[in-house]
N, C-alpha and C positions, 0 to 999 in steps of 0.2 A: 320655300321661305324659311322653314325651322331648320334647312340644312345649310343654308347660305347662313343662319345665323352661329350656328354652331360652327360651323369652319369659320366666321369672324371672330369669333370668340377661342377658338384654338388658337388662331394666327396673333391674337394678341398677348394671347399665355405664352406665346415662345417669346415673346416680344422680353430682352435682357431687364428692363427698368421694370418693367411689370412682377417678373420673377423675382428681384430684387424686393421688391416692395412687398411682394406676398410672404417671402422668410422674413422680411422685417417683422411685419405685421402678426405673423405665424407664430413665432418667437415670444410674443410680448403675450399673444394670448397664452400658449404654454406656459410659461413664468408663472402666469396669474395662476391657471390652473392649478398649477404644482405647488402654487401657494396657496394654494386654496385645499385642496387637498389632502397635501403631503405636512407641510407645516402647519394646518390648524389640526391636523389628526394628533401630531403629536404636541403639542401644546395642550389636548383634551386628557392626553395620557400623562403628562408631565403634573399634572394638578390633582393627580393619584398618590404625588410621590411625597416624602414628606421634606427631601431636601429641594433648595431653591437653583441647585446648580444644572440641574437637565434647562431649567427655565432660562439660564443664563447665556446656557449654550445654544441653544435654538435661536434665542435673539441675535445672538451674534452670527447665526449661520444663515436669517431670514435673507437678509441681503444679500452675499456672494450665492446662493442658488439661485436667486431670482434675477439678477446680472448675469452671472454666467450663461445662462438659457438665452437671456439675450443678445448676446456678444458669439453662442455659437449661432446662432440666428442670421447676424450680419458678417460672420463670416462666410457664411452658404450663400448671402445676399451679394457678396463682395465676389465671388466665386460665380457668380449668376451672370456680375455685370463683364464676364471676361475683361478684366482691366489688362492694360499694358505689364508687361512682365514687372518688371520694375514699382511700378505704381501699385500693382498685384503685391508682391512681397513687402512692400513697405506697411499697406494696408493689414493684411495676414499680422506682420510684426507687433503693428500697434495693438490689436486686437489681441492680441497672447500676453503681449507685455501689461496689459489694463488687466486681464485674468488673471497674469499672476501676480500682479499688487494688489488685485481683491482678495486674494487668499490666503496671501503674507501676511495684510494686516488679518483678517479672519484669524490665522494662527497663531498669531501674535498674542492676540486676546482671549482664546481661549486657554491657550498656555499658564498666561498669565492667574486668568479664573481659576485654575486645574492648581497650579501651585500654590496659590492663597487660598486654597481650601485644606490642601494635605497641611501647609503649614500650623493650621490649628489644630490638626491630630496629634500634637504632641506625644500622648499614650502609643500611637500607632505609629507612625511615622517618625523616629527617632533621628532621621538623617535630613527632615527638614522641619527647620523653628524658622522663628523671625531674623535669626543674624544669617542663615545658613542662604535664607529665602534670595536674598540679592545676588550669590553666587549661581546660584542655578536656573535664575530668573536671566542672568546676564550671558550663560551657558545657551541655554534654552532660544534667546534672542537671535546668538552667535551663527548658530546651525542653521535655524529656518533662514537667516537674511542670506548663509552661503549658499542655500538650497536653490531661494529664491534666484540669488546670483546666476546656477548653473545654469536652473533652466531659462533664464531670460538670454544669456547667450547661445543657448541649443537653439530658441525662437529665433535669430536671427542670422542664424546659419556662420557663429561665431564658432573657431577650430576651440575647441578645452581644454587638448591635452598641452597644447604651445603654453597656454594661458597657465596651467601646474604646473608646468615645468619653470618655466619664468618664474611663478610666483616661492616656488619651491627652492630655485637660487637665489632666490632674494629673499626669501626669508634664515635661507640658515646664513646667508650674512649679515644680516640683520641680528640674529643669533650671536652669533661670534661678537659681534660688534657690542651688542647689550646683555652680557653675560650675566651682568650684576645687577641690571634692573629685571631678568630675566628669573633669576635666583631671589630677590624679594618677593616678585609675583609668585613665583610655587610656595615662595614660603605665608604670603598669607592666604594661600588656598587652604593652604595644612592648616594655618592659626583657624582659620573658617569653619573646617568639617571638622578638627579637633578639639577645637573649644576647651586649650589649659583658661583661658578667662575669656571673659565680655567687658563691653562698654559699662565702667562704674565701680570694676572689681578695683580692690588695692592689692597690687601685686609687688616683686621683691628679687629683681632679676640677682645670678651670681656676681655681675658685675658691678653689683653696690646700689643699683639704679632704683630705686621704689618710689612709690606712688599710686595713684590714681587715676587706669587706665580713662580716659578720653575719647580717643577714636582709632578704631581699628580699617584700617587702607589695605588696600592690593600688594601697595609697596610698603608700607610703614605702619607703626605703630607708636601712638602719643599717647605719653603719661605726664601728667601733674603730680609735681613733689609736694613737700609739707610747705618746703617755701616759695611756692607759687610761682614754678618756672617748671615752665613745659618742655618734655625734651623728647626727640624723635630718634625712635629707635629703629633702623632697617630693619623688616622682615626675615628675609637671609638671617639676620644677626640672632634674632630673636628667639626664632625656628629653634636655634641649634641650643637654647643657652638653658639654665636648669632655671624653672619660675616657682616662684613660690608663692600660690594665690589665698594670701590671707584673707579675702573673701571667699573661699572655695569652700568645701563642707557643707555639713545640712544646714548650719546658719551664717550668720554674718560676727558672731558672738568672736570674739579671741582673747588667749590665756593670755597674762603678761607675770613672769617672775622676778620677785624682789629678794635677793638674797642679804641676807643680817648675821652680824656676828654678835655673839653673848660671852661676859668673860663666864672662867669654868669658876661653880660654884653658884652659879643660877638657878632658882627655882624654874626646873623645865616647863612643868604646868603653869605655872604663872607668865613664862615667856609666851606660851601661846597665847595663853586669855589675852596678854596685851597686844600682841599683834593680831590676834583677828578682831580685837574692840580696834585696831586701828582703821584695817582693811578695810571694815565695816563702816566710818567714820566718812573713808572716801565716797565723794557723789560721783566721780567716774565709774566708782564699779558694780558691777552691777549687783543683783540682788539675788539672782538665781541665774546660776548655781552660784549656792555660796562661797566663798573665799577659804580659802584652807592655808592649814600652817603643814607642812615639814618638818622635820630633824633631819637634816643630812649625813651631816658627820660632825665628828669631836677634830677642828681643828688645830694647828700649831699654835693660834693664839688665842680661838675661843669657840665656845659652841657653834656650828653652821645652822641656821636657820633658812626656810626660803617661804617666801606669801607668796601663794597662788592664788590670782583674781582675777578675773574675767571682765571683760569693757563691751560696751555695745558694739562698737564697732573699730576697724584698725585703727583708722583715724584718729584714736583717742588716748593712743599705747601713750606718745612723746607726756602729756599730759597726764594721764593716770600714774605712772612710773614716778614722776615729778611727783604726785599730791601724796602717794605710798611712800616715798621715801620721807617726804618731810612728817607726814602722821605717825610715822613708825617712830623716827629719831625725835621725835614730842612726845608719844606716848612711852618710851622705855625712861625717857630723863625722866617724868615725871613719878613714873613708877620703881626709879631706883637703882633700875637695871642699868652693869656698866654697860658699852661699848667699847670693847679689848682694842689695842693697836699694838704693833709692834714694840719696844723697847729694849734698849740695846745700854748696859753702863758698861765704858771705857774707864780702864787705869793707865794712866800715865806713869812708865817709868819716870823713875829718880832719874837725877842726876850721874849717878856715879853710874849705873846701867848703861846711860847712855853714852859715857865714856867708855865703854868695852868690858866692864866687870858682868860678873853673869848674871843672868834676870834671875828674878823673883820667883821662886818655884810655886808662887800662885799663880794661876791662868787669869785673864781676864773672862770678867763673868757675864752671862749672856741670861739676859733676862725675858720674859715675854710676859704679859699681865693682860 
């Protein structure tokens, strides 16, 4: 009787649906185990650590281990129930291709987690901030989804090299074709890892162009002028062109010079006392460091003076400039001091000269005051 049962009970272990159903079932138990196991072990170690990113990772990895175990499960089950060729490999397919979209996205998010953490290492990590973080997040995407690509067409017994090589003439046509959009993209790679400015800087291209960076693109780059009109600057263009980021330096502080002329015969000391009571006088400018005077030079028509004062910020130059000149030319009127211009007296020949007798052996005389 115990051997008649035993050979029933073998006869139905061979039995395909039976098999199938035991890796099913096999499978799922495993899972659990390995979840029970493997990832609460290390979640017991991960609350030793003092950062939260082991924590991070494991969550995001509880899942795809505990899928995958079961998906190699039903393919051994798939494998059990000898299916038709055909219905066999379609099966297999599905079953790879669900694997490897568990794991794309899995990599996807820890990447992610992995890069916004370096990112806050500022001190350490000098090649990835917050502006750099999208390049290498977008990098990073690029890889894993082509990865993912290969091997979902290796699962379905797709040729790869056919599929480079196509993609590979169609891409340097594609090349050829987008040269120039081609050439802004490398060029705000460069603006990216080499950071002449960011979003906010007031910068001062060679080509006249200034203002108030806005938004920095793959392809382009946008600044706001003084007078509130935005203008787009190709990448390519950009890359190549010489910047000058008046927000750049250890602060956001900037000189602005006023240059003054004094006629000769001025009390030197007295010019300065009045222009730096002027400088001083301006609420643009700032208050530290203080404002300084100059002597340049002794020019052709009168002392060279120049103020040097400093403003919060660029944005304030057009206006500071403005309130310095008019406090300067207030405060030397009042104090006495000329301001020299040119002057020039002409003589008029006579009459008879300019009928052909010969001039006046006085020169005409050339004044300057």
């Amino acid at each position: 009787m115990g051997e008649s049962v035993q050979a029933l009970l073998l006869e139905v272990l061979r039995l395909p649906y039976v098999q199938a159903l035991l890796w099913g079932v096999g499978s799922v138990l495993a899972a659990k185990l390995m979840d029970l196991l493997v990832t609460r072990s290390l979640r017991r170690l991960a609350r030793h650590t003092r950062t939260t990113l082991d924590d991070q990772i494991i969550d995001v990895l509880h899942s795809p281990v505990f899928l995958s175990v079961v998906l190699v499960g039903l393919a051994f089950a798939a494998e059990a129930l000898a299916l038709p060729e055909t219905l066999g490999f379609v099966v297999q397919g599905a079953l790879k291709t669900l694997a490897i979209l568990l794991w794309t996205g899995a990599l996807l998010r820890i990447t992610g987690i992995l890069l916004e953490r370096l990112s806050r290492l500022a001190d350490r990590v000098r090649w990835l901030d917050a502006r750099t973080l999208p390049l290498f997040s977008n990098t990073a995407k690029v890889a894993i989804v082509g990865l993912a690509a290969y091997f979902l067409m290796l699962s379905w017994n797709i040729e790869v090299t056919a599929w480079l090589a196509s993609a590979g003439i169609v891409g340097l046509a594609l090349g050829l074709a987008a040269r120039d959009t081609l050439a802004n993209l490398f060029g705000g790679l460069a603006i990216l890892v080499d950071a002449p400015y960011k979003v906010g800087d007031f910068i001062l291209l060679d080509t006249g162009e200034r203002g108030r960076v806005t938004k920095i693109g793959l392809r382009s780059t946008r600044i706001l002028t003084r007078d509130d009109i935005e203008i787009t600057i190709p990448n390519a263009q950009i890359a190549n062109a010489k910047i000058v980021n008046e927000s750049g330096g250890p602060w956001q502080k900037e000189r602005v010079r006023v240059t003054v002329s004094v006629a000769y015969g001025s009390n030197i000391d007295r010019v300065r006392e009045v222009l730096l009571g002027a400088a001083r006088s301006v609420a643009e400018v700032s208050r530290e460091p203080e404002p300084r005077v100059r002597f340049r030079e002794m020019g052709e028509s009168g002392l060279i003076f120049q103020v040097l004062a400093w403003i919060d910020e660029p944005v304030l130059r057009g206006r500071a400039v403005d309130a310095l000149n008019t406090a300067i030319y207030n405060r030397l009127r009042e104090a006495g001091i000329e301001i020299p211009f040119p002057q020039r007296v002409v003589h008029l020949r006579p009459e008879a000269e300019a009928e052909g007798e010969p001039p006046s052996s006085s020169p005409p005389e050339r004044t300057t005051g």
